[in-house]
C-alpha positions in Angstrom: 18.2 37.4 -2.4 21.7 37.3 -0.4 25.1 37.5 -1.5 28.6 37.2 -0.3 31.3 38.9 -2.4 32.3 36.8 -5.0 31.3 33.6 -3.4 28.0 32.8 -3.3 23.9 33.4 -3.1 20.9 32.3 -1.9 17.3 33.0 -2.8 14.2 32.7 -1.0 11.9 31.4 -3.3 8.5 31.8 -1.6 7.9 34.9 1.0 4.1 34.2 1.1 4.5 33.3 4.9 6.2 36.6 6.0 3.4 38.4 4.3 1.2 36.6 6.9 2.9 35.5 10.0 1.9 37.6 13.2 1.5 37.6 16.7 -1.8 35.7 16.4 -0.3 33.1 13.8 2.3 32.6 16.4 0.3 31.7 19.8 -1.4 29.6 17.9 -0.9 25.6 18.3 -0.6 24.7 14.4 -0.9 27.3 11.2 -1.6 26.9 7.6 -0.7 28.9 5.3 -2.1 30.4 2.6 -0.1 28.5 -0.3 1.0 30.7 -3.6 -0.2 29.6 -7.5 2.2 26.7 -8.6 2.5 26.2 -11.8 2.7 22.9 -14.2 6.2 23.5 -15.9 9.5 21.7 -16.6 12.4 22.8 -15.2 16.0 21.5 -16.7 18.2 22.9 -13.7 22.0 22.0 -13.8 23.2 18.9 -12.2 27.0 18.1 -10.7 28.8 18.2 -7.6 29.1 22.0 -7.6 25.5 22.2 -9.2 23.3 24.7 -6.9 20.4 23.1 -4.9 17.2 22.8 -7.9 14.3 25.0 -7.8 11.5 23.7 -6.4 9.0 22.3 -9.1 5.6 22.0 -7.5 3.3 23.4 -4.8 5.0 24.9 -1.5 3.1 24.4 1.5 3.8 26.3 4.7 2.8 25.7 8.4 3.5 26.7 11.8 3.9 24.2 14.8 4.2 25.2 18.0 6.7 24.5 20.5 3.6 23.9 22.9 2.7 20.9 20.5 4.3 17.3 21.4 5.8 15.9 18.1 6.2 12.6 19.5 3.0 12.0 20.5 1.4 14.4 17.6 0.1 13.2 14.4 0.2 15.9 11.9 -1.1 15.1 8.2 -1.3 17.6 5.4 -4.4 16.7 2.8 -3.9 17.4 -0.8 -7.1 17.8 -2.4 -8.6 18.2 -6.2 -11.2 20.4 -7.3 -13.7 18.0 -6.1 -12.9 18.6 -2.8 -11.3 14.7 -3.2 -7.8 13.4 -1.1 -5.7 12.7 -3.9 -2.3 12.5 -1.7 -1.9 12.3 2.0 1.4 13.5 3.8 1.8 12.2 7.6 4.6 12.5 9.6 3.5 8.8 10.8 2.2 7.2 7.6 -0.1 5.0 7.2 -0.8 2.4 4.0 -0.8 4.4 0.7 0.5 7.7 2.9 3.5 9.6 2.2 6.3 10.6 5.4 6.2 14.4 6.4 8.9 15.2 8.6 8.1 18.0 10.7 9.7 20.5 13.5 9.1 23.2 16.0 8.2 26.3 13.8 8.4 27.0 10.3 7.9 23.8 7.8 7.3 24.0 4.3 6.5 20.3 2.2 6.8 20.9 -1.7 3.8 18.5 -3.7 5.3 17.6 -6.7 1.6 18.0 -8.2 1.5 14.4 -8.7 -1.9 12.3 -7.4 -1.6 8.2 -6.7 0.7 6.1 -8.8 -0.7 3.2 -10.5 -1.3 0.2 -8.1 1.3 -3.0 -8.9 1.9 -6.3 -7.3 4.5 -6.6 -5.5 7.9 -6.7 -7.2 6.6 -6.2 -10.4 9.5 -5.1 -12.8 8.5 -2.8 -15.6 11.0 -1.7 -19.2 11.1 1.8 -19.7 7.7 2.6 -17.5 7.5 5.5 -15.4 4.9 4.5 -12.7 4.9 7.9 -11.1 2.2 9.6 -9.6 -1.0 10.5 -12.0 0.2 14.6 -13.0 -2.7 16.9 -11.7 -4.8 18.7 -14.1 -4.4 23.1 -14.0 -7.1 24.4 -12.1 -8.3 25.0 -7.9 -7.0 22.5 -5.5 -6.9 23.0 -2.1 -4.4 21.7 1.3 -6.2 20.5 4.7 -3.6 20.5 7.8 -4.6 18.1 10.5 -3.1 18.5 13.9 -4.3 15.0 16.4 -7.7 16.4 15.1 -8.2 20.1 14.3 -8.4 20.8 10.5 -7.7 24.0 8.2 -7.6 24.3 4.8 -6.6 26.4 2.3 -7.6 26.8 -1.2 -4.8 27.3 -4.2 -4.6 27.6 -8.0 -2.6 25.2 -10.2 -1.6 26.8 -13.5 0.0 26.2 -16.9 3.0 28.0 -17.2 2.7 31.4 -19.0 5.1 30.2 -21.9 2.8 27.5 -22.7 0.1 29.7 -25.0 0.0 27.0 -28.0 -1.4 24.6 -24.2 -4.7 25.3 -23.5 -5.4 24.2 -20.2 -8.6 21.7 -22.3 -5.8 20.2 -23.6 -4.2 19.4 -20.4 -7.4 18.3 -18.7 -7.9 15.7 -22.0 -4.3 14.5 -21.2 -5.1 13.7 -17.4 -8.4 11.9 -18.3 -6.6 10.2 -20.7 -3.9 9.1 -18.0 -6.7 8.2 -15.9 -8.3 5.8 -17.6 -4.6 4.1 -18.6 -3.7 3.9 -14.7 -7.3 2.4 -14.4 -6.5 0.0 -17.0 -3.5 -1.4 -15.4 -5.1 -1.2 -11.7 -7.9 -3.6 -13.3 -4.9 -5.5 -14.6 -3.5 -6.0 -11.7 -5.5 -6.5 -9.1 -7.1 -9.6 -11.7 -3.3 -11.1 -11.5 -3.4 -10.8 -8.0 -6.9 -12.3 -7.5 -5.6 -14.9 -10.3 -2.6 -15.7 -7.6 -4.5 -15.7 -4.3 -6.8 -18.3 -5.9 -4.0 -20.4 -7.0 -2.4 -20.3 -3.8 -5.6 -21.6 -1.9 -6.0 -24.3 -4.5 -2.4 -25.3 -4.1 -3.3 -25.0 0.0 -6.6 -27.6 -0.7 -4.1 -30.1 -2.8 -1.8 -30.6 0.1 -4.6 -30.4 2.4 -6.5 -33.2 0.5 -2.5 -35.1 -0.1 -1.8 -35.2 3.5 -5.7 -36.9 4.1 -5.2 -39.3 1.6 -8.5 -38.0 -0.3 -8.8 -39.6 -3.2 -11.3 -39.1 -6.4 -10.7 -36.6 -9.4 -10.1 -33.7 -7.1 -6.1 -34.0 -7.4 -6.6 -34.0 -11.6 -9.0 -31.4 -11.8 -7.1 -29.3 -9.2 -3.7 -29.5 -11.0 -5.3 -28.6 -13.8 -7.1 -25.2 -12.7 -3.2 -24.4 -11.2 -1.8 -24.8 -14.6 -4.4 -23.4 -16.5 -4.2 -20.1 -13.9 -0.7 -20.1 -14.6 -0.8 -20.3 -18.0 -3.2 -16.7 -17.8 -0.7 -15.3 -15.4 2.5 -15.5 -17.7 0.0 -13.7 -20.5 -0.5 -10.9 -18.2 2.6 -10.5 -16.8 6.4 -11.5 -17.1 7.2 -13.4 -14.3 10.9 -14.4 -15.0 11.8 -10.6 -14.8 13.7 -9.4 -11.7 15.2 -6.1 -12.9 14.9 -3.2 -15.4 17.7 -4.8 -17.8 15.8 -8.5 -17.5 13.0 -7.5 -20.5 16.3 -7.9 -23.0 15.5 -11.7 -22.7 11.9 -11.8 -21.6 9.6 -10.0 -23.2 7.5 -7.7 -22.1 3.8 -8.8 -21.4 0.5 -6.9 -21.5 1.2 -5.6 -17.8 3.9 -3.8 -18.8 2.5 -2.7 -22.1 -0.5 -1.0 -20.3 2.4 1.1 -18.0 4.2 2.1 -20.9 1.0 3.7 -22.4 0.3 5.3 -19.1 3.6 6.4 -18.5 3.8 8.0 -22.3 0.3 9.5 -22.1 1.2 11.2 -18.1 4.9 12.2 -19.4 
């Protein structure tokens, strides 16, 4: 902690790398490491323009890059994995599909998890009423970071806990809430992905009709092709409310089962 006479302070809030940093740590071309417990909590912190900068609320990871090591041709990826030993969130400082952007210097650079795995998986401008599609909130227990530099790995392992203040929480409890979440997220995923099958079909039969227009085919392929559009529309507006283009849009169109299944999740992973 630092102060200036009546004006202001700063705290460090993690000091794990000083404990470990050495002349070995530093000749070397990337360093991981070893991250401190997080803990699952809630933290209210204060908010305005003279509000302090918040506490960090999630997993601090620290590594070392050397000023030997090319930034702009290096890729450098940081690997958060479950107890399984599974990627449940990747970090890259040039992301790929599904990756998260990890901006990276010469030196010291710490990225903060927000102890969040994948989000629920939507179709494209999807518009949801009072759904939190957030990240699926990791369970207490081991979980471990990989660091990837172009391609030399290290990893290192950490704990998540509950925080102490929680003793009516058992961490069961919070294990039954993720699996719960799980299975919500994998309820809308299913959901989902069926509406976007459901429009990639339609889109190739409404492909075929102009195809078969513009040859002057004739027979009942026009009839019976019309009707599989309107019938696939007709099961797309059940699963999802396509007049919706913004949060405040559900006033007048109700919400459909899409965004009924996100409201569950987000409830259940709240």
């Amino acid at each position: 902690v630092i102060a200036t006479q009546g004006r202001s302070f700063w705290l460090m809030d993690d000091v794990s790398p000083l404990r470990a940093i050495s002349e070995e740590v530093m000749e070397k071309e990337a360093h991981l490491f070893q991250p401190s417990d997080a803990y699952r909590t809630q933290l209210g912190n204060h908010r305005g323009s003279g509000a302090p900068d918040p506490a960090p609320n999630g997993a601090l990871v620290y590594f070392y890059l050397s000023d030997q090591l090319d930034l702009e041709s290096a890729t450098v990826k940081l690997h958060i994995k479950d107890a399984k030993g599974e990627v449940r969130q990747t970090f890259s400082n040039k992301p790929g599909e599904g990756e998260s952007r990890l901006r990276v210097q010469t030196g010291l650079n710490r990225m903060q998890w927000n102890l969040q795995y994948e989000r629920p998986v939507a179709q494209p401008k999807a518009v949801f009423s009072l759904a939190n599609m957030g990240g699926l909130r990791a369970p207490t227990g081991q979980h471990s970071v990989e660091l990837v530099v172009n391609e030399q790995s290290s990893s290192q392992n950490f704990m998540l806990k509950k925080d102490p203040r929680w003793e009516h929480i058992k961490d069961e409890d919070i294990m039954a809430r993720y699996e719960l979440a799980t299975q919500a997220k994998a309820l809308f995923n299913d959901c989902h992905a069926a509406i976007g099958e459901l429009r990639s079909i339609r889109s190739q039969m409404k492909d075929a009709l102009a195809m078969a227009k513009k040859h002057d085919i004739s027979g009942d392929f026009e009839e019976k092709g019309n009707a599989l559009v309107k019938e696939l529309t007709a099961m797309e507006k059940e699963l999802i409310q396509t007049q919706s283009e913004s949060g405040q849009d559900p006033i007048n169109y109700p919400s459909m089962l899409d965004d009924q299944m996100a409201y569950l999740y987000s409830v259940i992973n709240a």
